[in-house]
N, CA, C and O of each residue as an XYZ file, in Angstrom:
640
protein
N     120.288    129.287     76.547
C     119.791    129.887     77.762
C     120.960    130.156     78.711
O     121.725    129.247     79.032
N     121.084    131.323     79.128
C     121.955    131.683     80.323
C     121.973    130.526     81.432
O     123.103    130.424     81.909
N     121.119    129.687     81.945
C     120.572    129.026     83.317
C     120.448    128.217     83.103
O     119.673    128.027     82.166
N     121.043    127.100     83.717
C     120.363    125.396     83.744
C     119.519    125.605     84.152
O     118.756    124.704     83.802
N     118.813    126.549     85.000
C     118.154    126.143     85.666
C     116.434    126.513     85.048
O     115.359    125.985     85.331
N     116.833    127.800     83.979
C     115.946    128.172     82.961
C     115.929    126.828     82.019
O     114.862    126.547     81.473
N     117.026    126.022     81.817
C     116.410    125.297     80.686
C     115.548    124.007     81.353
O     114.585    123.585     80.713
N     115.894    123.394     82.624
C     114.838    122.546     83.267
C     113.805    123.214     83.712
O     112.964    122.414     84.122
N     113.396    124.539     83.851
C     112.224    124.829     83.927
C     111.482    124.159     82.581
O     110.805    123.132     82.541
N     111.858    125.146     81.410
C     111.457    125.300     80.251
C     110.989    123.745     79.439
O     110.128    123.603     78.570
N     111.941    122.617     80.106
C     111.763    120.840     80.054
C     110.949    120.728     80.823
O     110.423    119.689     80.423
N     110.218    121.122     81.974
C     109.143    120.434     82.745
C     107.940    121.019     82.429
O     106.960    120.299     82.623
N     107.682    122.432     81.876
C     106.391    122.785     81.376
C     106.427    122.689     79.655
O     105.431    123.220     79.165
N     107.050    122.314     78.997
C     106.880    122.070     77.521
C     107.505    120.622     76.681
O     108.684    120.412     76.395
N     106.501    119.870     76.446
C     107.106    118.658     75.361
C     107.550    118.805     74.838
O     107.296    119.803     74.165
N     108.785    117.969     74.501
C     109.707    118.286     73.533
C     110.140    119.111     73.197
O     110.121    119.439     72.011
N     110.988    120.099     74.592
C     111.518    121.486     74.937
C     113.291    121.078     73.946
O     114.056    120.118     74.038
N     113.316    122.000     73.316
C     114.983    121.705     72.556
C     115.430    123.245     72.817
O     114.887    124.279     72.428
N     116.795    123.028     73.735
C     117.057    123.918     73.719
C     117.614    125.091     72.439
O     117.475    126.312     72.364
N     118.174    124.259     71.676
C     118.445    124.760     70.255
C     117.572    125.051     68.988
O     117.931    125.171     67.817
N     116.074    125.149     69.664
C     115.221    125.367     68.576
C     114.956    126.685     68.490
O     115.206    127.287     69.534
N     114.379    127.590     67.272
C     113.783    128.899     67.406
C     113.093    129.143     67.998
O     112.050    128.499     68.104
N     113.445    130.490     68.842
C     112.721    131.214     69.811
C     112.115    132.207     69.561
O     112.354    132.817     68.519
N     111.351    132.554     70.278
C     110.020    134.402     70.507
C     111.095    134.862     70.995
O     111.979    134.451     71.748
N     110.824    135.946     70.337
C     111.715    137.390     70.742
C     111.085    137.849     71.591
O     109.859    137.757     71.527
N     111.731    138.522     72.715
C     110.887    139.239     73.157
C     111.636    140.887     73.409
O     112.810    141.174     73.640
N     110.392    141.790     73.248
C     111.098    143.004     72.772
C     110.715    143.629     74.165
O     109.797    143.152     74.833
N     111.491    144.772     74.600
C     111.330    146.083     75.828
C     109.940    145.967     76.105
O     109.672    145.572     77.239
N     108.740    146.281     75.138
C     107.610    146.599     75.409
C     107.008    145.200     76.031
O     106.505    145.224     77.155
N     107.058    144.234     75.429
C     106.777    142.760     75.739
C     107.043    142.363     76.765
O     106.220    141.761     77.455
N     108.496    142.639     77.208
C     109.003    142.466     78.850
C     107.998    142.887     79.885
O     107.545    142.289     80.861
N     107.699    144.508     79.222
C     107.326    145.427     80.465
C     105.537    144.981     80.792
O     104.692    144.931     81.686
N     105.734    144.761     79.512
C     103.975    144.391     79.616
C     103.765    142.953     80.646
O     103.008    142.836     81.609
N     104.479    142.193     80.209
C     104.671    140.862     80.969
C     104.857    141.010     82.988
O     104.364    140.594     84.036
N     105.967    141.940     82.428
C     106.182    141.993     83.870
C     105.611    142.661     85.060
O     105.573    142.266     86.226
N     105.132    143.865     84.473
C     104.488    144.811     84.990
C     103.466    144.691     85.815
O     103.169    145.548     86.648
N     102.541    143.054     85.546
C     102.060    142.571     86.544
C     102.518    142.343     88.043
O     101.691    142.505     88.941
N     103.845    141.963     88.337
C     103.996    142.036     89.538
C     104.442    143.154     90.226
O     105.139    142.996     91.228
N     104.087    144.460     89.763
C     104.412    145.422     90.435
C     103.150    144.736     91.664
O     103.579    144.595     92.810
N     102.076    144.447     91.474
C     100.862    144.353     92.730
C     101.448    143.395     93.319
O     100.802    143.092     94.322
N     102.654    142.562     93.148
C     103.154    141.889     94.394
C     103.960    142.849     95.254
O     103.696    142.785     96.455
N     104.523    143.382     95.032
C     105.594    144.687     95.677
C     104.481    146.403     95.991
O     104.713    147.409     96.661
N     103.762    146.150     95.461
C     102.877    147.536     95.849
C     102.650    147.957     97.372
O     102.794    149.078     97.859
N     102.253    146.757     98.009
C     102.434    147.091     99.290
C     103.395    147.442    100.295
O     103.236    148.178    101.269
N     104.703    146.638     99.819
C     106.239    146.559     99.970
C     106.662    147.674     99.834
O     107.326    148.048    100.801
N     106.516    148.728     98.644
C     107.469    149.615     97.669
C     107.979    150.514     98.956
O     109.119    150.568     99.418
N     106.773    151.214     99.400
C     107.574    152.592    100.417
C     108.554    151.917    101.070
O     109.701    152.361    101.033
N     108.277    150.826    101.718
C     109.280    150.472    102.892
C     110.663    149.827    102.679
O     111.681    150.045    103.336
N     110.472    148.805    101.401
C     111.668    148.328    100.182
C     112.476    149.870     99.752
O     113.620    150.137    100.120
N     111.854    150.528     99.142
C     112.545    151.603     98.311
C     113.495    152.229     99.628
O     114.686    152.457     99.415
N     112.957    152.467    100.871
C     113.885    153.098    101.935
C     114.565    152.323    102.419
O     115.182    152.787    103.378
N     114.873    150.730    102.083
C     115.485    149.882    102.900
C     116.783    150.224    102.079
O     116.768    150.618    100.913
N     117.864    150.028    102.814
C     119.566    149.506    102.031
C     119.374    148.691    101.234
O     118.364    148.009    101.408
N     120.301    148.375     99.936
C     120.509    147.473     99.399
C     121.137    146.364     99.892
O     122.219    146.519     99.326
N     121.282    145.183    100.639
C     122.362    144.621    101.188
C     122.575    143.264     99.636
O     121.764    142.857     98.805
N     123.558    143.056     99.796
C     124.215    142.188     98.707
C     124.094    140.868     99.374
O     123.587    139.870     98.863
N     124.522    140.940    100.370
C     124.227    139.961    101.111
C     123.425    138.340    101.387
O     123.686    137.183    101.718
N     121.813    139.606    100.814
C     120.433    138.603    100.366
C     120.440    138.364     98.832
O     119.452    137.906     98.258
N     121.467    138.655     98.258
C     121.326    138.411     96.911
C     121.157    136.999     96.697
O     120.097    136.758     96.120
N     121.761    136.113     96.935
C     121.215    134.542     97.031
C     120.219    133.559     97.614
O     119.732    132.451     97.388
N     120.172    134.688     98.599
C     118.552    134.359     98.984
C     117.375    134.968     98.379
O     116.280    134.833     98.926
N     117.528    135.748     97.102
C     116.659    136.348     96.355
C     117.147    135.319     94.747
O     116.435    135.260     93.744
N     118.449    134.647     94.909
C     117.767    133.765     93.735
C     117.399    132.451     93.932
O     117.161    131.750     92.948
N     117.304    131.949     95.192
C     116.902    131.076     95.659
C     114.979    130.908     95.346
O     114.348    129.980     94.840
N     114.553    132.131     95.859
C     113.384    133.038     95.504
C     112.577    132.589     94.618
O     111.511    131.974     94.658
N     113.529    133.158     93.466
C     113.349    133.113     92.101
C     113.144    131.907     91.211
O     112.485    131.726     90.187
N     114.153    130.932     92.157
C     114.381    129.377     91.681
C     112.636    128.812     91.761
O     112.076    128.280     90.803
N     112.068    129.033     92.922
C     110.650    128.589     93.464
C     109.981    129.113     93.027
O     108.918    128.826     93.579
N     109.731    130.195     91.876
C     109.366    130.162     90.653
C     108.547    129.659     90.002
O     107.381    129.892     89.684
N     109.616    128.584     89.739
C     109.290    127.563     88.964
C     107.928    126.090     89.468
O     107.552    125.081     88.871
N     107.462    126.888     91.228
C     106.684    125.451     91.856
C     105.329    126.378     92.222
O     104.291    125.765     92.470
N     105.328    127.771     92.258
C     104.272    128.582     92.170
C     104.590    130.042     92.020
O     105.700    130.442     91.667
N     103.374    130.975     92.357
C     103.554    132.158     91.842
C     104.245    133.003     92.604
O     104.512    132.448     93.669
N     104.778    134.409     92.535
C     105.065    135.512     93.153
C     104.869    134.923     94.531
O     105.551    134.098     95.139
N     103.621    135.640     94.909
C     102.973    135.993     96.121
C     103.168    134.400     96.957
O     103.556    134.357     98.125
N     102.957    133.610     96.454
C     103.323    132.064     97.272
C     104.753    132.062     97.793
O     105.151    132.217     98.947
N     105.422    131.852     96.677
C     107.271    131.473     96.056
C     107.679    132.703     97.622
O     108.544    132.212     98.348
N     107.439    133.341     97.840
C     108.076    134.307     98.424
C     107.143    134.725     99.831
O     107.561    135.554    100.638
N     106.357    134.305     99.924
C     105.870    134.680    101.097
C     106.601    134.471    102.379
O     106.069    135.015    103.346
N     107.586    133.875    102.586
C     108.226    133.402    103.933
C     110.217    134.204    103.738
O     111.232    133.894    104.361
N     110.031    135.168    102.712
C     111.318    135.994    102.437
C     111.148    137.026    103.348
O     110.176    137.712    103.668
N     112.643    136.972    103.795
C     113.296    138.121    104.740
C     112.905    139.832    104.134
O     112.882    140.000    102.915
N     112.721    140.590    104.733
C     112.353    141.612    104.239
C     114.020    142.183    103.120
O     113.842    142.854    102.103
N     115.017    141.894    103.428
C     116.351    141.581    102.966
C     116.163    141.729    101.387
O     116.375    142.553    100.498
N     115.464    140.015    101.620
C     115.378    139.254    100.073
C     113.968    140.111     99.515
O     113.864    140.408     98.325
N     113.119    140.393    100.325
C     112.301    141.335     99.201
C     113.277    142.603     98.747
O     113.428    142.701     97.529
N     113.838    143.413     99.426
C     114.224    144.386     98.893
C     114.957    143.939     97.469
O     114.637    144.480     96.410
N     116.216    142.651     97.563
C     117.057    142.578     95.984
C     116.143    142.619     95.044
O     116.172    143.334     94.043
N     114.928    141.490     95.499
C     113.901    140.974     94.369
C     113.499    142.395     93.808
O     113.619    142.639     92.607
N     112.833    143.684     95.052
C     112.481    144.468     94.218
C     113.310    145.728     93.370
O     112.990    146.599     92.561
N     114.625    145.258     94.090
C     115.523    146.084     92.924
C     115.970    145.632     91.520
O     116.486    146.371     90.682
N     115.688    144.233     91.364
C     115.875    143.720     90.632
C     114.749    143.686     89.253
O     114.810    143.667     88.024
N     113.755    143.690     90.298
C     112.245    143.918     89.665
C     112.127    145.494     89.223
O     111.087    145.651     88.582
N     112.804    146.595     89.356
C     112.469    147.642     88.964
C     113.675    148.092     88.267
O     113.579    149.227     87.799
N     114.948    147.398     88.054
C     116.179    147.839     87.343
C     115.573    147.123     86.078
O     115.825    147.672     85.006
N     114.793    145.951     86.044
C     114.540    145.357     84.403
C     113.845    146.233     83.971
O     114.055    146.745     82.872
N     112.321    146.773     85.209
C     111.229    147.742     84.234
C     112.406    148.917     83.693
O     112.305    149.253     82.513
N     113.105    149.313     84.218
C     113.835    150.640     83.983
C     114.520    150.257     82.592
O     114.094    150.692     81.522
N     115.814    149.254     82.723
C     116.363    148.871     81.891
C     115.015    148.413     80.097
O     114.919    148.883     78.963
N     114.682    147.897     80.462
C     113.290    147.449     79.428
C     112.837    149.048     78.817
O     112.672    149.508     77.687
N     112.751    149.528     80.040
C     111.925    151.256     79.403
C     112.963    152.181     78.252
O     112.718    152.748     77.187
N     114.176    152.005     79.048
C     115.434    152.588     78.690
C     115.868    152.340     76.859
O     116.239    153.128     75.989
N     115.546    150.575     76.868
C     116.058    149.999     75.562
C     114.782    150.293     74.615
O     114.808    150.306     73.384
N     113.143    150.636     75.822
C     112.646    150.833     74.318
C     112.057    152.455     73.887
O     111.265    152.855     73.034
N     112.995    153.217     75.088
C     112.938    154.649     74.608
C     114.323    154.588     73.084
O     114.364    155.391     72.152
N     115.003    153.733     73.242
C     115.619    154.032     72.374
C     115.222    153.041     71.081
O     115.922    152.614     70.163
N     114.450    152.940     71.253
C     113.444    152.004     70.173
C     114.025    150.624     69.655
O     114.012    150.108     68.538
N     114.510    150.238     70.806
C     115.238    148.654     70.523
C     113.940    147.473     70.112
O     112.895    147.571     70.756
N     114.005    146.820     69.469
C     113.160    145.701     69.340
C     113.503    144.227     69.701
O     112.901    143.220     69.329
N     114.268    144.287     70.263
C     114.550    142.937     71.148
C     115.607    143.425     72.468
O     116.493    144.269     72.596
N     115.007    142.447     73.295
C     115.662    142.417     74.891
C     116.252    140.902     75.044
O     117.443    140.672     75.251
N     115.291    139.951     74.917
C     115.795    138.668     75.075
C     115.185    137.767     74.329
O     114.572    138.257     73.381
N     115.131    136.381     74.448
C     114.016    135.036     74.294
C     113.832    134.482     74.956
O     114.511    134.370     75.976
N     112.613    133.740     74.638
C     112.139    132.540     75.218
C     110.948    131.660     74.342
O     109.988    132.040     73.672
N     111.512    130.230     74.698
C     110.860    129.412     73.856
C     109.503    129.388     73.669
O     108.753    129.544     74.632
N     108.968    129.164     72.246
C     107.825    129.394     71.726
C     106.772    128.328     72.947
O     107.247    127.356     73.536
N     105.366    128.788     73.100
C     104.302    127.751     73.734
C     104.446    127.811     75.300
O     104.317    126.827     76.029
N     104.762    129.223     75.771
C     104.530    129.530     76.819
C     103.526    129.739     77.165
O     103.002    129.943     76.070
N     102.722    129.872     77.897
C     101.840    131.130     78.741
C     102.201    132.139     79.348
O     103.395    132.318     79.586
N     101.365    132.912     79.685
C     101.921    134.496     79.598
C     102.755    134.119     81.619
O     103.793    134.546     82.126
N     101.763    133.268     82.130
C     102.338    133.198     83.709
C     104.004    132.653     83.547
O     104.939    133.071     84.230
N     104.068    131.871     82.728
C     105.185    130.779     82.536
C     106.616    131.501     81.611
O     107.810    131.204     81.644
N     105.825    132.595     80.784
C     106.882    133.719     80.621
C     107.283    134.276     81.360
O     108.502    134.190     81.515
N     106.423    135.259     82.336
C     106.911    136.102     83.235
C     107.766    135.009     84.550
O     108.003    135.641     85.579
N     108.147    133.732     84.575
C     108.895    132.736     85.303
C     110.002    132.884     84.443
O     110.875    133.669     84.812
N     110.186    132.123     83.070
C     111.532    132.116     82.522
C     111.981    133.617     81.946
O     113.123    133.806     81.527
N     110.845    134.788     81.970
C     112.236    136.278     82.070
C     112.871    136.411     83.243
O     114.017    136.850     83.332
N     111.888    135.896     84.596
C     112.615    136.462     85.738
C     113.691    135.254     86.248
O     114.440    135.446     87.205
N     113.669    133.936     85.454
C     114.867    133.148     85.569
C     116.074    133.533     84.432
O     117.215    133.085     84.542
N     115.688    134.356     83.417
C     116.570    134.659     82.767
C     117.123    135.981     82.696
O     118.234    136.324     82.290
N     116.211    136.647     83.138
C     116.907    138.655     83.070
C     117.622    138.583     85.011
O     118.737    138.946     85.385
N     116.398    137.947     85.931
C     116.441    138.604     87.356
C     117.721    137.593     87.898
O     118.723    137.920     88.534
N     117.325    136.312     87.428
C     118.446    134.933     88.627
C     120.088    135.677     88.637
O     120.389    135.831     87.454
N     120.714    135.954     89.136
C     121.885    135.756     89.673
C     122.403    137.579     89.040
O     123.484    138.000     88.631
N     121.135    138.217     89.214
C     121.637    139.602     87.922
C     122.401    140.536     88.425
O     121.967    141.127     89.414
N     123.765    140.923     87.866
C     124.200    141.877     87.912
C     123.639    142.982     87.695
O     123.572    143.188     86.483
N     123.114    143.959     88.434
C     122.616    145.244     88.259
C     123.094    146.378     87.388
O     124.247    146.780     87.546
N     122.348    146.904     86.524
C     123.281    147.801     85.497
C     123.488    149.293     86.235
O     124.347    150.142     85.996
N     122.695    149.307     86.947
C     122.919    151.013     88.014
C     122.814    150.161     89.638
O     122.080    149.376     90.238
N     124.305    151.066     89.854
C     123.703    150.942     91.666
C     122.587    151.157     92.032
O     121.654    151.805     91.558
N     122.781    150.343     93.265
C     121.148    150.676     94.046
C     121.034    151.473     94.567
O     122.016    151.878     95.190
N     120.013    152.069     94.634
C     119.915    153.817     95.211
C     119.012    153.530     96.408
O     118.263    152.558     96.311
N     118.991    154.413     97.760
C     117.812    154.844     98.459
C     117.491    156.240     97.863
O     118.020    157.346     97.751
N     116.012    155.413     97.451
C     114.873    156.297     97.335
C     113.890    156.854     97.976
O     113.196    155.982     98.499
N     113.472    158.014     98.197
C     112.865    158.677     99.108
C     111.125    158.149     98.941
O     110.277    158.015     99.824
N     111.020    157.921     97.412
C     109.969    157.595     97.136
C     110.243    156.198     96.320
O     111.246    155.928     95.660
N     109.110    155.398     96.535
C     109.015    153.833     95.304
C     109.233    154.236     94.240
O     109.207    155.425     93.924
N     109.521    153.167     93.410
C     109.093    153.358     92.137
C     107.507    153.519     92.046
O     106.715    153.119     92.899
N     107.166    154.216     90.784
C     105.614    154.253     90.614
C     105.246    153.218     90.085
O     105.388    153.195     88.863
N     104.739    152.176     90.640
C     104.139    150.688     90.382
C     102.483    151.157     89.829
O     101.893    150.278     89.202
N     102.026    151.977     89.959
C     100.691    152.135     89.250
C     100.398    152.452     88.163
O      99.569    151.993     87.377
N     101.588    153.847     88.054
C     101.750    154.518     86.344
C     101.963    153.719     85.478
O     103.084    153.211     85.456
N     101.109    153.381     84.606
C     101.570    152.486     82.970
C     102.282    153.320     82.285
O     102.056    154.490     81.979
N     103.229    152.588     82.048
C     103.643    153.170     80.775
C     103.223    152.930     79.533
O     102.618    151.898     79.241
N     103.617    154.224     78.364
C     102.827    154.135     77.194
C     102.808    152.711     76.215
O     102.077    152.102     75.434
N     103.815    152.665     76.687
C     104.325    151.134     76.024
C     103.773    150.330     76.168
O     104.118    149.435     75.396
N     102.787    149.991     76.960
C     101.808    149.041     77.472
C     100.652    149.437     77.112
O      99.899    148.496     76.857
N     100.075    150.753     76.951
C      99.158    151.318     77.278
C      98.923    151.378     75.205
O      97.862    151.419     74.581
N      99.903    151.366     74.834
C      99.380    150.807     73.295
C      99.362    149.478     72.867
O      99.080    149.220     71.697
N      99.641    148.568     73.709
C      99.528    147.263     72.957
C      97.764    146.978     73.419
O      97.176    145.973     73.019
């Protein structure tokens, strides 16, 4: 695991968590499907996030964020974040859907892992402790005139 802090998650919700045991793959489509749920945490956010600056600044206060995670959901973990730290979270949150879309337009079948005997809530915690915590962004951050489209499914989802 990239993260100590992914692997003491991964020790407090699973018995006899080894970090060196075989893992679930998880592929582009799997990510997006997983993740794609919290676009409805940011839906309300998007217009006003997407026109905000990127500041770098809140980047540690967006993995701080992320860390709390691990003690409840989205919408809890983050309710008391600077509008700052929402914006990284949601650039961060829409460079994976992108990146994820990207690897499986080109028909990649794996993105990352994570240990077998998750739940689907407890996945979407250790991708975003393992793709989002401390992430270097693969494209600058852009101001966008418009959000990302948090409603449109993609097909990739829309066939599983």
């Amino acid at each position: 695991m990239p993260f100590p802090e992914a692997d003491s998650f991964f020790h407090s919700v699973l018995s006899g968590f080894d970090a060196d045991a075989p893992a679930v793959g998880i592929s582009p489509a799997r990510y997006i499907q997983l993740m794609w749920e919290w676009n409805a945490v940011f839906k309300g956010k998007a217009a006003r996030l997407a026109a905000l600056g990127y500041d770098p600044l809140f980047e540690e206060h967006a993995d701080k964020a992320l860390l709390r995670l691990t003690a409840a959901g989205p919408s809890k973990a983050w309710k008391r974040c600077s509008t700052g730290c929402w914006r990284v979270l949601y650039e961060r949150h829409v460079q994976m859907l992108m990146l994820a879309m990207t690897k499986e337009a080109e028909r990649a079948t794996f993105l990352t892992h994570l240990p077998a005997g998750l739940d689907e809530e407890r996945q979407r915690t250790g991708l975003a402790l393992i793709c989002m915590l401390r992430m270097k962004l693969p494209w600058a951050p852009a101001m966008r005139s418009e959000p990302f489209d948090l409603a449109q499914t993609p097909a990739c989802i829309a066939r599983h």
